[in-house]
MDAnalysis code that builds the backbone (N, CA, C; Angstrom):
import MDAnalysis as mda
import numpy as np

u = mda.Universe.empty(639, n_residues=213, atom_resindex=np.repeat(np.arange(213), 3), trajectory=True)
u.add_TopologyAttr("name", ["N", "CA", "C"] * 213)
u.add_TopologyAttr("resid", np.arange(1, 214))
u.add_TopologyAttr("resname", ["UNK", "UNK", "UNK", "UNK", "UNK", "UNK", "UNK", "UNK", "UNK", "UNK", "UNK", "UNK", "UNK", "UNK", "UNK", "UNK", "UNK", "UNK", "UNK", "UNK", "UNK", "UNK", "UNK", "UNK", "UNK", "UNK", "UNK", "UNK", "UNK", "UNK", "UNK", "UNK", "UNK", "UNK", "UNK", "UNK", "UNK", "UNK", "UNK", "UNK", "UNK", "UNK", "UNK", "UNK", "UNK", "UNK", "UNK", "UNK", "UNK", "UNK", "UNK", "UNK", "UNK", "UNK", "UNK", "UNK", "UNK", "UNK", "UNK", "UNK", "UNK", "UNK", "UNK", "UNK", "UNK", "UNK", "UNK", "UNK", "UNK", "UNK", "UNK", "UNK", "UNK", "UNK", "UNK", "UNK", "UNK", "UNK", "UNK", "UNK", "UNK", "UNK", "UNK", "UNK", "UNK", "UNK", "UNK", "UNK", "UNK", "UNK", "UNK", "UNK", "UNK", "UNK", "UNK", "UNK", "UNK", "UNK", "UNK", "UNK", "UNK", "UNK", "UNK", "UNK", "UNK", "UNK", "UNK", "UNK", "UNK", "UNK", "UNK", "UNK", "UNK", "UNK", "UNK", "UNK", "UNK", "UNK", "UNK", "UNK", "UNK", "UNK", "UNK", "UNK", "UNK", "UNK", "UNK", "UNK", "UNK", "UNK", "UNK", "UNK", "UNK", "UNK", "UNK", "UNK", "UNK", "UNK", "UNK", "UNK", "UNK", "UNK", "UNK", "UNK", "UNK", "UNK", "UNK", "UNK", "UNK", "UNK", "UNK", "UNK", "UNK", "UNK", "UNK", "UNK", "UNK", "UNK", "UNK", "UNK", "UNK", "UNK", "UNK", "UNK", "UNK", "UNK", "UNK", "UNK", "UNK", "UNK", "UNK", "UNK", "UNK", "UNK", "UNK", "UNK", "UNK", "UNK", "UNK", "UNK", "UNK", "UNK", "UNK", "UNK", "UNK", "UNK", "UNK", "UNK", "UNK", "UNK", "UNK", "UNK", "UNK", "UNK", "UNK", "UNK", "UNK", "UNK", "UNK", "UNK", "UNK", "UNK", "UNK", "UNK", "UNK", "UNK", "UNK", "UNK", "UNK", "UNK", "UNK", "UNK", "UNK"])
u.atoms.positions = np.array([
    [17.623, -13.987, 6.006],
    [17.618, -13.038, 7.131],
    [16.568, -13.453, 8.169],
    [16.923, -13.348, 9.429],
    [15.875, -13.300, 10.492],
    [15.488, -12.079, 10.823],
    [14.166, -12.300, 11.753],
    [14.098, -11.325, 12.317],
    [14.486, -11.209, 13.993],
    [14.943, -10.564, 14.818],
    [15.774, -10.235, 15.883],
    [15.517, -9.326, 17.424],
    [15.537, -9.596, 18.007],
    [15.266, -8.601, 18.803],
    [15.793, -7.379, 18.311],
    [16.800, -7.123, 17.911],
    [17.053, -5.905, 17.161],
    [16.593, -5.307, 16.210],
    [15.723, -5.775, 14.980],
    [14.772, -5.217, 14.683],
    [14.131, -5.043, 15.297],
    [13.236, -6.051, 16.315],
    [12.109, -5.217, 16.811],
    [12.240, -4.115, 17.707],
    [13.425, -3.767, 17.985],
    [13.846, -2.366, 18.941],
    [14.051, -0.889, 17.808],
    [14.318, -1.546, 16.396],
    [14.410, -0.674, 15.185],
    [13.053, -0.319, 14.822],
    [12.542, -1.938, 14.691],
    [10.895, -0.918, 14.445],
    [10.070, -0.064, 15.360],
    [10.361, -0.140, 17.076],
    [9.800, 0.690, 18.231],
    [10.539, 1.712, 18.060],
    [11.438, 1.880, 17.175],
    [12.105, 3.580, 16.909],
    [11.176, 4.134, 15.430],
    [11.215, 3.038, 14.529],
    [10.656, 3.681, 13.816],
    [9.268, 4.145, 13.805],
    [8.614, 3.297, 14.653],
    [7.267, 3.871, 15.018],
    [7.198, 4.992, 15.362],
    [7.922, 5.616, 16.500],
    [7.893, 6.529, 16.933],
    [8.199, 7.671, 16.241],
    [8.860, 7.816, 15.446],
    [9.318, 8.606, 14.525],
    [8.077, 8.952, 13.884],
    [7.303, 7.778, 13.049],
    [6.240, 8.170, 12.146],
    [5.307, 8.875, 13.041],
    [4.951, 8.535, 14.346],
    [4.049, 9.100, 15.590],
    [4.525, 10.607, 15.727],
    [5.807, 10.484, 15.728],
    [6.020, 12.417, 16.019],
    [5.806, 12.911, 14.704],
    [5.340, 12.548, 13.696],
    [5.068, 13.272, 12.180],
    [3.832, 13.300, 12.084],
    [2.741, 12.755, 13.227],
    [1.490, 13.365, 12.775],
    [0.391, 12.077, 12.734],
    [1.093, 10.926, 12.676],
    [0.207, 9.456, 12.267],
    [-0.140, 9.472, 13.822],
    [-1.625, 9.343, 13.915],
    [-2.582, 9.062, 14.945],
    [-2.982, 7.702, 15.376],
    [-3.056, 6.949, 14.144],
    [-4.195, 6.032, 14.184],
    [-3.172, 4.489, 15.047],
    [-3.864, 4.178, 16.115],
    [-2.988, 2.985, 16.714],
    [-2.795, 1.686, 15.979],
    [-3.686, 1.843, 15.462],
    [-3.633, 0.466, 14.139],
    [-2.136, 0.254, 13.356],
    [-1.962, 1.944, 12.329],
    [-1.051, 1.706, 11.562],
    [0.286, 1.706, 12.623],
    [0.118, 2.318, 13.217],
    [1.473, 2.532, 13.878],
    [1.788, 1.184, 14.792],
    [0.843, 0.174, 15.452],
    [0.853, -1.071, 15.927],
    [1.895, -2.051, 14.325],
    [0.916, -1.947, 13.037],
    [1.053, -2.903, 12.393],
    [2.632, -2.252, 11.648],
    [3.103, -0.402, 11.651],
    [4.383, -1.064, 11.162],
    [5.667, -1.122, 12.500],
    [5.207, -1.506, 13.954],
    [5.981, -1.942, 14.805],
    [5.693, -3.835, 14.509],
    [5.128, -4.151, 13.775],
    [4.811, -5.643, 13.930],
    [5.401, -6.211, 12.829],
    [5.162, -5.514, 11.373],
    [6.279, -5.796, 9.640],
    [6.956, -5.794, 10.049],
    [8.660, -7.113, 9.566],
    [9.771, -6.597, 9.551],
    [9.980, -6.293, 7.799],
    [10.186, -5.202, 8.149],
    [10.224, -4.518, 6.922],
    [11.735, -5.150, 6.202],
    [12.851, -5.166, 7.176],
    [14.154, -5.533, 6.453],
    [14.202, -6.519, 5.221],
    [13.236, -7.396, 5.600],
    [12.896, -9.138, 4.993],
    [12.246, -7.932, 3.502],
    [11.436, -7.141, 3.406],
    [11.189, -6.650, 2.182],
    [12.113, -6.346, 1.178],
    [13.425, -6.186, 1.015],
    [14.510, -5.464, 1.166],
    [15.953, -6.567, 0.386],
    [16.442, -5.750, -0.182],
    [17.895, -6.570, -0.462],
    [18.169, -6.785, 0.572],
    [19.307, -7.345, 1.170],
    [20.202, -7.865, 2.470],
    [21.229, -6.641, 2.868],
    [21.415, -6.249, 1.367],
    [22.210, -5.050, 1.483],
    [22.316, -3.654, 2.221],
    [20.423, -3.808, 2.071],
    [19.934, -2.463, 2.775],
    [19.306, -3.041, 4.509],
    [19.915, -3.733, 4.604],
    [19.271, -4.347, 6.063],
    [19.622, -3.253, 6.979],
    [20.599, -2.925, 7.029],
    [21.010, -1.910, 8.163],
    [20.439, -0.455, 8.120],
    [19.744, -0.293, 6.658],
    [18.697, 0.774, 6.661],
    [17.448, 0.669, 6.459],
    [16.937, -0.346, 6.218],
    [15.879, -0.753, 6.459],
    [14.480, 0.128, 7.266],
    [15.040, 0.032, 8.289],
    [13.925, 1.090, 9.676],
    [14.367, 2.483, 9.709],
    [15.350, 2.928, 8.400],
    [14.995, 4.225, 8.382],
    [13.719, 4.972, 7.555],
    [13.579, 6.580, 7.982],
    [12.222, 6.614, 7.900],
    [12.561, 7.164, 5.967],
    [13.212, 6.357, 5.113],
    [12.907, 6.118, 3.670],
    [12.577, 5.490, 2.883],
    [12.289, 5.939, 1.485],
    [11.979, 4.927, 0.228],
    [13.252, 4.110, -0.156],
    [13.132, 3.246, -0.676],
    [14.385, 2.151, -1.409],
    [14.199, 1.416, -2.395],
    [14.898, 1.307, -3.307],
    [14.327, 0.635, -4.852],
    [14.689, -0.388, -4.448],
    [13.507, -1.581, -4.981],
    [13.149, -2.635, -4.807],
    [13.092, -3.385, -6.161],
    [14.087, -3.121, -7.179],
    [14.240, -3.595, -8.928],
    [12.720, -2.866, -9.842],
    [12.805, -3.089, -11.168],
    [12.004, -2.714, -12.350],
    [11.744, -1.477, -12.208],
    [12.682, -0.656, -11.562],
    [12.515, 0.772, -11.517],
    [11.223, 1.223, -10.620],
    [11.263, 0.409, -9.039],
    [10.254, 0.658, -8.017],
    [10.634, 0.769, -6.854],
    [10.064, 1.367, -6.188],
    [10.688, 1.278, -4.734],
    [9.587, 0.552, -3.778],
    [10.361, 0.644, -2.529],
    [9.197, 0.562, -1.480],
    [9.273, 1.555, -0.847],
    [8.130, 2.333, -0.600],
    [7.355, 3.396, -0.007],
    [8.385, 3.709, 1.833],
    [8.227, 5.184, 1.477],
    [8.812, 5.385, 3.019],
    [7.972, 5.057, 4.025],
    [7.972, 4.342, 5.266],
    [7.314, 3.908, 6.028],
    [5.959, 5.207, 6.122],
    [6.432, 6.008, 6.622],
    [5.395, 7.435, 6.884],
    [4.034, 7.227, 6.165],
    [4.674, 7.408, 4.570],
    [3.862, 7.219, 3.780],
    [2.922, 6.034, 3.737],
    [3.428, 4.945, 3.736],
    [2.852, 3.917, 4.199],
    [1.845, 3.974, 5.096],
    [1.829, 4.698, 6.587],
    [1.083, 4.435, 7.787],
    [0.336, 6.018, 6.887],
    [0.917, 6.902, 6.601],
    [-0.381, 7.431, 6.106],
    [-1.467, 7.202, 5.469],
    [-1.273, 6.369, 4.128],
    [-2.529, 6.225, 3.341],
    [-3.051, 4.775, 4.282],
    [-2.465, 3.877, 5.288],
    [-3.060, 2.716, 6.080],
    [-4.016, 3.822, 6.887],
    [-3.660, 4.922, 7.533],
    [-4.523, 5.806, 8.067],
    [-5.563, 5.891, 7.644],
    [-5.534, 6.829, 6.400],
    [-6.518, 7.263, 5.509],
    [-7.894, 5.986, 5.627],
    [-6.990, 5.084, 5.351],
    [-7.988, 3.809, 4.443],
    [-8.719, 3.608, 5.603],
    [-8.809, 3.774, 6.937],
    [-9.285, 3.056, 8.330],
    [-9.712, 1.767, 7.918],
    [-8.787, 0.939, 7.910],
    [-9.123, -0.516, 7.645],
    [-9.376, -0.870, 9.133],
    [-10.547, -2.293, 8.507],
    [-11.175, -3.076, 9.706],
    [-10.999, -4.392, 9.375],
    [-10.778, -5.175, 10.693],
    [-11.109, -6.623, 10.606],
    [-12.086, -7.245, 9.354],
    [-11.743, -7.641, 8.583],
    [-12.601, -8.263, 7.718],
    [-13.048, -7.799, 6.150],
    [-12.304, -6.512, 6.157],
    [-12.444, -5.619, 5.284],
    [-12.276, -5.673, 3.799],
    [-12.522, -5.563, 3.022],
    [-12.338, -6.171, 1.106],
    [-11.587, -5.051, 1.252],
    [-10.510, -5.362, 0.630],
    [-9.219, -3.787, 0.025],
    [-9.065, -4.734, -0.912],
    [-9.074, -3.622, -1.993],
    [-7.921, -3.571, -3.299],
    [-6.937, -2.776, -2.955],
    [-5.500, -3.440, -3.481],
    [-4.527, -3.027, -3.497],
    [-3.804, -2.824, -4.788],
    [-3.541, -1.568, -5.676],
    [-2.936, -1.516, -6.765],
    [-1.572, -0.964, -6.482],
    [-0.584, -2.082, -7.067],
    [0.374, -1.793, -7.018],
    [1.349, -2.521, -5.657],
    [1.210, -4.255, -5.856],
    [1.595, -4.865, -5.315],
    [3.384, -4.472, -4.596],
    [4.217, -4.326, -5.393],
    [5.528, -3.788, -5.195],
    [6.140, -5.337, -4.437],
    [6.869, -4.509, -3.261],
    [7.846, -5.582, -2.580],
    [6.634, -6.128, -1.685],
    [5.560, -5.753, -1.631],
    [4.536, -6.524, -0.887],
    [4.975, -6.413, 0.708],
    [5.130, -5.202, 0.804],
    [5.015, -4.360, 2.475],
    [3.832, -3.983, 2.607],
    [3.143, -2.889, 2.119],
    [2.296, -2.697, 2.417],
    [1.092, -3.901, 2.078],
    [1.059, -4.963, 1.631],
    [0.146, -5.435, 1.727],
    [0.275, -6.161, 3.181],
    [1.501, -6.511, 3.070],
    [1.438, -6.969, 5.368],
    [0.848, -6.230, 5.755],
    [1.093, -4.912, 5.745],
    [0.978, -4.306, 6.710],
    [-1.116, -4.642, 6.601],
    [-1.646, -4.566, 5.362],
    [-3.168, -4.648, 5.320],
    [-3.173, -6.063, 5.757],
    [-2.419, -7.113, 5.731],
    [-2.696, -8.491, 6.141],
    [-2.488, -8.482, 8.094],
    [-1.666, -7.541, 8.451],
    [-1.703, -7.648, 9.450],
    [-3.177, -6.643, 10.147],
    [-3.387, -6.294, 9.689],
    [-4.931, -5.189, 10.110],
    [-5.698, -6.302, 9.857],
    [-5.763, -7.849, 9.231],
    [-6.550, -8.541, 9.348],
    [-7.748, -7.963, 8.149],
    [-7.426, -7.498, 7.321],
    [-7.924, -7.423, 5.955],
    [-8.364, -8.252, 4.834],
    [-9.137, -8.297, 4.297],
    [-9.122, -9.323, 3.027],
    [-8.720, -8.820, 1.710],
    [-7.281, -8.884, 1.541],
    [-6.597, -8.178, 0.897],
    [-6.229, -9.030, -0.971],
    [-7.001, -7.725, -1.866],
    [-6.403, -8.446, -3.081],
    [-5.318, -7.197, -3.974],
    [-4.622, -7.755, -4.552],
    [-3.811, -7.169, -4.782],
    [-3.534, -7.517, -6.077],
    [-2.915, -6.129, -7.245],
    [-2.498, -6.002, -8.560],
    [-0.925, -5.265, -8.443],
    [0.012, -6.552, -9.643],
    [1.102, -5.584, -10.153],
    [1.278, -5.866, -11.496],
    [1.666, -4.734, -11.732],
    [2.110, -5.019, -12.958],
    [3.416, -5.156, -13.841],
    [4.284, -4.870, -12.855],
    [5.940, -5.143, -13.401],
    [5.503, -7.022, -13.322],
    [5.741, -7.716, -14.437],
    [6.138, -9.228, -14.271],
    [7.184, -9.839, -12.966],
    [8.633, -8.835, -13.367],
    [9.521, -9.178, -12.538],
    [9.078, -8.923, -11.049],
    [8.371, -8.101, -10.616],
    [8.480, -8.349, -9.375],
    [6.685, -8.972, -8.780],
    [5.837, -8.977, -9.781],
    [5.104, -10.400, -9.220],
    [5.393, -11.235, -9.149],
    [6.331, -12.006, -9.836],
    [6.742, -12.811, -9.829],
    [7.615, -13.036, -8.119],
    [8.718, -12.342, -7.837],
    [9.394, -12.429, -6.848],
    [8.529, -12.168, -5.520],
    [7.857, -11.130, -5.671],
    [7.211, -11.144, -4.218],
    [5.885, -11.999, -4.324],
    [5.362, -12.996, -5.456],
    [4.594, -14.066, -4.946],
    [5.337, -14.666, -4.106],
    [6.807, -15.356, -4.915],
    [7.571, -16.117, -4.255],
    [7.836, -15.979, -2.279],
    [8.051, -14.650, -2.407],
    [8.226, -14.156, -1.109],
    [7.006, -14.607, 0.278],
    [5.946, -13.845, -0.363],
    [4.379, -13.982, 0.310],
    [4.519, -15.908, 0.663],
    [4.652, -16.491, -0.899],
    [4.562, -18.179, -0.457],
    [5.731, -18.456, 0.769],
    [6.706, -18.066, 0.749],
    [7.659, -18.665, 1.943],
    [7.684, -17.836, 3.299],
    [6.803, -16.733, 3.256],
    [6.357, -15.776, 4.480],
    [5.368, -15.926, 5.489],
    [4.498, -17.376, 4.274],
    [3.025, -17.215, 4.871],
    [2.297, -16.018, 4.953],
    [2.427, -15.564, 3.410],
    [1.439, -14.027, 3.423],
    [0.614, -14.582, 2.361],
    [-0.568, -14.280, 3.267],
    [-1.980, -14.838, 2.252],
    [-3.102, -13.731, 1.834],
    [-2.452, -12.738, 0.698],
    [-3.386, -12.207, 0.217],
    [-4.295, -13.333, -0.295],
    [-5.428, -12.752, -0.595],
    [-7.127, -13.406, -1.298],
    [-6.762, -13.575, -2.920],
    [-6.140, -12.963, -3.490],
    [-5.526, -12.754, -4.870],
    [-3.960, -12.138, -4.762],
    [-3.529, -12.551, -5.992],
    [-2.864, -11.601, -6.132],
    [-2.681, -11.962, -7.612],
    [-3.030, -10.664, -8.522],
    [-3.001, -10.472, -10.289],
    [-2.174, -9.760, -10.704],
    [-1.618, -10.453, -11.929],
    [-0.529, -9.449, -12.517],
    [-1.445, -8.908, -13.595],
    [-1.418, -7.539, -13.767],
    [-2.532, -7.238, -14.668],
    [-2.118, -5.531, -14.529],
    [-3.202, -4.787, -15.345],
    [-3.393, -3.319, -15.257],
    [-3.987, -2.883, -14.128],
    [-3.539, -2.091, -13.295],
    [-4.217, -1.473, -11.744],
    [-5.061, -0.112, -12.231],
    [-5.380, 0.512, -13.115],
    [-6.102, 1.005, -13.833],
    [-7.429, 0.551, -13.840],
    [-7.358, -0.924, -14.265],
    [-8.918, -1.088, -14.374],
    [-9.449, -1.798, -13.228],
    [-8.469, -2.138, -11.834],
    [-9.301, -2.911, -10.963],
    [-8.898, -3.963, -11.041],
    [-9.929, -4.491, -10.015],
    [-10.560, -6.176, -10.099],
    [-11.922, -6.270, -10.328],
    [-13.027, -5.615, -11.288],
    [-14.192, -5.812, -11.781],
    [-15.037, -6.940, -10.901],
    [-14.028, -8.007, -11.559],
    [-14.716, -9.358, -11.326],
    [-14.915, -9.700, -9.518],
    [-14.460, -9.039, -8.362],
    [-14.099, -8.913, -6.975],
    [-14.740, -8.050, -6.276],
    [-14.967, -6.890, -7.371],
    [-16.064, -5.489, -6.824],
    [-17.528, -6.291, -6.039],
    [-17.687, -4.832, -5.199],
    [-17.279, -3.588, -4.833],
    [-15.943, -4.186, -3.331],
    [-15.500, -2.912, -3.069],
    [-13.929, -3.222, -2.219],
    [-14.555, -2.274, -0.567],
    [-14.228, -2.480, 0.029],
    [-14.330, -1.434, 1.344],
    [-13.544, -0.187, 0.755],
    [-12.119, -0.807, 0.498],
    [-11.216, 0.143, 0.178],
    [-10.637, 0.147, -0.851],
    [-9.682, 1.070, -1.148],
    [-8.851, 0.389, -2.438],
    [-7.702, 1.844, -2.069],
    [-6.356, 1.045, -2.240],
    [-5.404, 2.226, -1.867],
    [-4.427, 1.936, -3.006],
    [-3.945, 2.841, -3.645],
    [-3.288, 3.214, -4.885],
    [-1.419, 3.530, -4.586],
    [-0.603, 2.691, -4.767],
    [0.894, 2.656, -3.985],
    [1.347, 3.689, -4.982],
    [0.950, 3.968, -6.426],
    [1.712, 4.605, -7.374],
    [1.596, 5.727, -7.956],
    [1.820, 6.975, -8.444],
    [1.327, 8.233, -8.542],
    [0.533, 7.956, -9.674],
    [-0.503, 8.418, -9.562],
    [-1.721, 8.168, -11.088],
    [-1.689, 10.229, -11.598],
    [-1.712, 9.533, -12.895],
    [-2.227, 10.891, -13.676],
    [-3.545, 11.597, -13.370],
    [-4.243, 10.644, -13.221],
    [-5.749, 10.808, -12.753],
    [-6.220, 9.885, -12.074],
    [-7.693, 10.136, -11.127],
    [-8.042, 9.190, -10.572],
    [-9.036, 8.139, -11.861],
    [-8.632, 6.942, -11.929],
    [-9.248, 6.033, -12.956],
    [-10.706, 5.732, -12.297],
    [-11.462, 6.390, -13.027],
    [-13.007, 5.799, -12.787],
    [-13.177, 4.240, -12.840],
    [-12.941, 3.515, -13.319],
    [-13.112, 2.039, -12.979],
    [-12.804, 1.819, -11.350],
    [-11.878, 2.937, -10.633],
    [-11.399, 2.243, -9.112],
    [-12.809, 3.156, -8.287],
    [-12.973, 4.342, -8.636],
    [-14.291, 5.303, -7.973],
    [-15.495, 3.875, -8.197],
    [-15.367, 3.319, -9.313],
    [-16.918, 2.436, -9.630],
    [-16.800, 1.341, -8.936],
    [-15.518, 0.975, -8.337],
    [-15.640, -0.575, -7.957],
    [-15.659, -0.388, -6.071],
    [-15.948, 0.880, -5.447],
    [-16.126, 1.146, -4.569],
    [-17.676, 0.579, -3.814],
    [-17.270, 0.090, -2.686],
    [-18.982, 0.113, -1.843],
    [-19.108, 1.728, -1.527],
    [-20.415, 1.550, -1.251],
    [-20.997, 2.950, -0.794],
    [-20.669, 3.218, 0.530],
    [-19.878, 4.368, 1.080],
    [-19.234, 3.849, 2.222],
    [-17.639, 3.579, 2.420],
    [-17.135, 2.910, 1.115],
    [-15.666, 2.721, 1.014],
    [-14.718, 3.637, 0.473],
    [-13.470, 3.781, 0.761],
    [-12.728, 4.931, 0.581],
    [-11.416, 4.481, -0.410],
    [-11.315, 5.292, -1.151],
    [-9.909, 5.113, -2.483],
    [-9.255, 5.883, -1.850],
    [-7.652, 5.418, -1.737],
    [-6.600, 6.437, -1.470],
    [-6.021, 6.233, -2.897],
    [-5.801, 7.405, -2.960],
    [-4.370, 7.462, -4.089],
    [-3.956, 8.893, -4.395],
    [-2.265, 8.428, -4.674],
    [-1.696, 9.681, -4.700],
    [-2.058, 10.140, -6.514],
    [-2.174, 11.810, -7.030],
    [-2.539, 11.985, -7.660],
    [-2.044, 12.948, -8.597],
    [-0.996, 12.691, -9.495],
    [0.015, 14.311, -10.094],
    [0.913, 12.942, -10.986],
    [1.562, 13.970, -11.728],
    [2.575, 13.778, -12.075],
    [3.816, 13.860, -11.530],
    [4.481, 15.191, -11.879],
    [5.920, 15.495, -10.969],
    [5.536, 14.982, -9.786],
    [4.839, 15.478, -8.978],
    [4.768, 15.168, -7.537],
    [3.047, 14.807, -7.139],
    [2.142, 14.154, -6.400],
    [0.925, 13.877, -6.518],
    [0.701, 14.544, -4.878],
    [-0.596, 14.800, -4.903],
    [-1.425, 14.384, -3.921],
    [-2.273, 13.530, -3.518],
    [-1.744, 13.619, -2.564],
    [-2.800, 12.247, -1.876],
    [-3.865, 12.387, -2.087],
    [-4.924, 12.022, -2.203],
    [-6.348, 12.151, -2.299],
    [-7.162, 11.302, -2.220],
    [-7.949, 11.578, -1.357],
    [-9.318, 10.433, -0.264],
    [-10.684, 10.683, -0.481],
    [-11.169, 9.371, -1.493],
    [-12.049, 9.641, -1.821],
    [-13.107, 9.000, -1.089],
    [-14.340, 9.232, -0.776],
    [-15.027, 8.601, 0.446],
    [-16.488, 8.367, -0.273],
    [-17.121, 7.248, -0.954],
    [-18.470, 7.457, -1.687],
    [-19.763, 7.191, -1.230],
    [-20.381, 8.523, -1.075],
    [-21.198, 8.932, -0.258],
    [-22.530, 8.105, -0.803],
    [-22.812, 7.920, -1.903],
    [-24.225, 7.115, -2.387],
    [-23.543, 6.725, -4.102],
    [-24.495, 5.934, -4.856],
    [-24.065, 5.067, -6.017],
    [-23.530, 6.798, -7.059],
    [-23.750, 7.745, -6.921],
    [-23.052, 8.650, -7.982],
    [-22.660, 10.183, -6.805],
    [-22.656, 9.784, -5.563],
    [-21.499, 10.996, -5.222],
    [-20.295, 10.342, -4.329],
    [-19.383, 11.362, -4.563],
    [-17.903, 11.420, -3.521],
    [-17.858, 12.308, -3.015],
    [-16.903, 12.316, -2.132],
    [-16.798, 13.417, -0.929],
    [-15.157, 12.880, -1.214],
    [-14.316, 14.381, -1.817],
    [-12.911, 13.937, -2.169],
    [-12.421, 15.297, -0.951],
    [-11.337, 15.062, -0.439],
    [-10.677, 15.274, -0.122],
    [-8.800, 15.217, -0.269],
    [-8.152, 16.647, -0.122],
    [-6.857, 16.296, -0.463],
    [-5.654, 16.629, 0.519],
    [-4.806, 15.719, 0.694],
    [-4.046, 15.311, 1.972],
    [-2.956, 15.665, 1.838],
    [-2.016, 16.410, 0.967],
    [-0.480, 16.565, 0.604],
    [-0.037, 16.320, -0.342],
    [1.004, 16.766, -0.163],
    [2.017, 16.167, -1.394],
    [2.948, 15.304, -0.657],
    [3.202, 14.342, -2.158],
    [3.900, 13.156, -1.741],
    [4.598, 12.855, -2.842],
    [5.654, 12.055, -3.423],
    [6.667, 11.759, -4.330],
    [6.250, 10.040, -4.202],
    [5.729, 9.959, -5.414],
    [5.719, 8.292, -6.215],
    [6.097, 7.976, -7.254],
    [6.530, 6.517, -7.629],
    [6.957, 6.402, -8.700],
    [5.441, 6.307, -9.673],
    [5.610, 6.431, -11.136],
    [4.241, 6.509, -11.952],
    [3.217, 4.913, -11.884],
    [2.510, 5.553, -11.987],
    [1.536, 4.131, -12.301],
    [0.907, 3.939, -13.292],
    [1.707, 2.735, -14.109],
    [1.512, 2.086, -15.168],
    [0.737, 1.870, -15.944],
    [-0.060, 2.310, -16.916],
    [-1.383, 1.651, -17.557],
    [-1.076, 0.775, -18.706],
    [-1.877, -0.106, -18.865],
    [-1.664, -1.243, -20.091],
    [-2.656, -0.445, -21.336],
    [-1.437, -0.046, -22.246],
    [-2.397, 1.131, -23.331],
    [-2.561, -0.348, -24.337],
    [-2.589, -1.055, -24.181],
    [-2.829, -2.294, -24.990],
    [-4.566, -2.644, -25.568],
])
């Protein structure tokens, strides 16, 4: 698939769309007029692609509705130069979208099947996350800490203290947070043992995985 002047007239609709729902920040809404999201995507779903939904992307995952997407990119206020962890690699959209904010982006999945495919992808895209580990998103990247950010693609049961610890002082965790349905929740760490949490909605994710191993 290419990309077309016609996507890019799909993604100046879909921007706008996410803009009349509330997304402020010119960043996210620049970087998902700049993803072609279709290329994330079977071929199948090309023609829906830039609508404003989720779409399974194999191993029982999807990729995130755009909205959602530019929301927690909101949340995170990423900057030029910025350390993010990313748990929960997926079809590797949202990590463009942090590669296009010019991020230093590392990233965890843990389905095999689709690290595997969206390395492949990233290598023939020229998408250069800093890492990318197939591993438990539960415990981090230890060895990479502390992160500016760290944004969570998958609904967690709880927030995992290993991702609160691998925070700079200063840096903010998004992640959605429930079972049936999660809230978002933004955690912002104010000195080495406080947070300042805040909670942003409800949102529908698929679960996030722990290695009970």
């Amino acid at each position: 698939m290419k990309d077309t002047h016609k996507h890019k007239g799909m993604r100046n609709q879909l921007a706008q769309v996410i803009e009349n729902k509330g997304i402020k920040a010119a960043s996210a809404i620049n970087a998902i007029k700049a993803v072609p999201r279709h290329l994330f995507l079977d071929s199948s779903f090309e023609d829906h692609a830039y609508q404003d939904k989720a779409f399974p992307i194999g191993a029982e995952q999807t990729i995130s509705q755009p909205y959602t997407v530019a929301f927690q990119t909101e949340l995170l206020r990423v900057k030029p130069n910025d350390k993010v962890l990313e748990v929960g690699t997926g079809s590797g959209y949202q990590t463009a979208i942090l590669l296009h904010l010019k991020a230093k982006v590392y990233t965890i999945e843990r389905q095999q099947e689709l690290f595997k495919s969206t390395k492949l992808f990233f290598d023939k895209m020229g998408y250069r996350p800093k890492k990318m580990v197939f591993g438990d998103g539960y415990k981090g990247l230890p060895e990479e800490a502390p992160f500016d950010g760290i944004i969570v693609t998958a609904g967690a049961p709880e927030t995992p203290k290993d991702l609160l610890s691998q925070l700079k002082v200063g840096g903010r965790l998004v992640i959605p947070v429930g079972i049936e349905e999660q809230v978002m929740t933004l955690y912002v760490r104010k000195s080495n043992k406080e947070f300042e949490k805040k909670e942003m909605g409800l949102f529908r994710f698929v679960p996030l995985l722990e290695d009970k191993n």
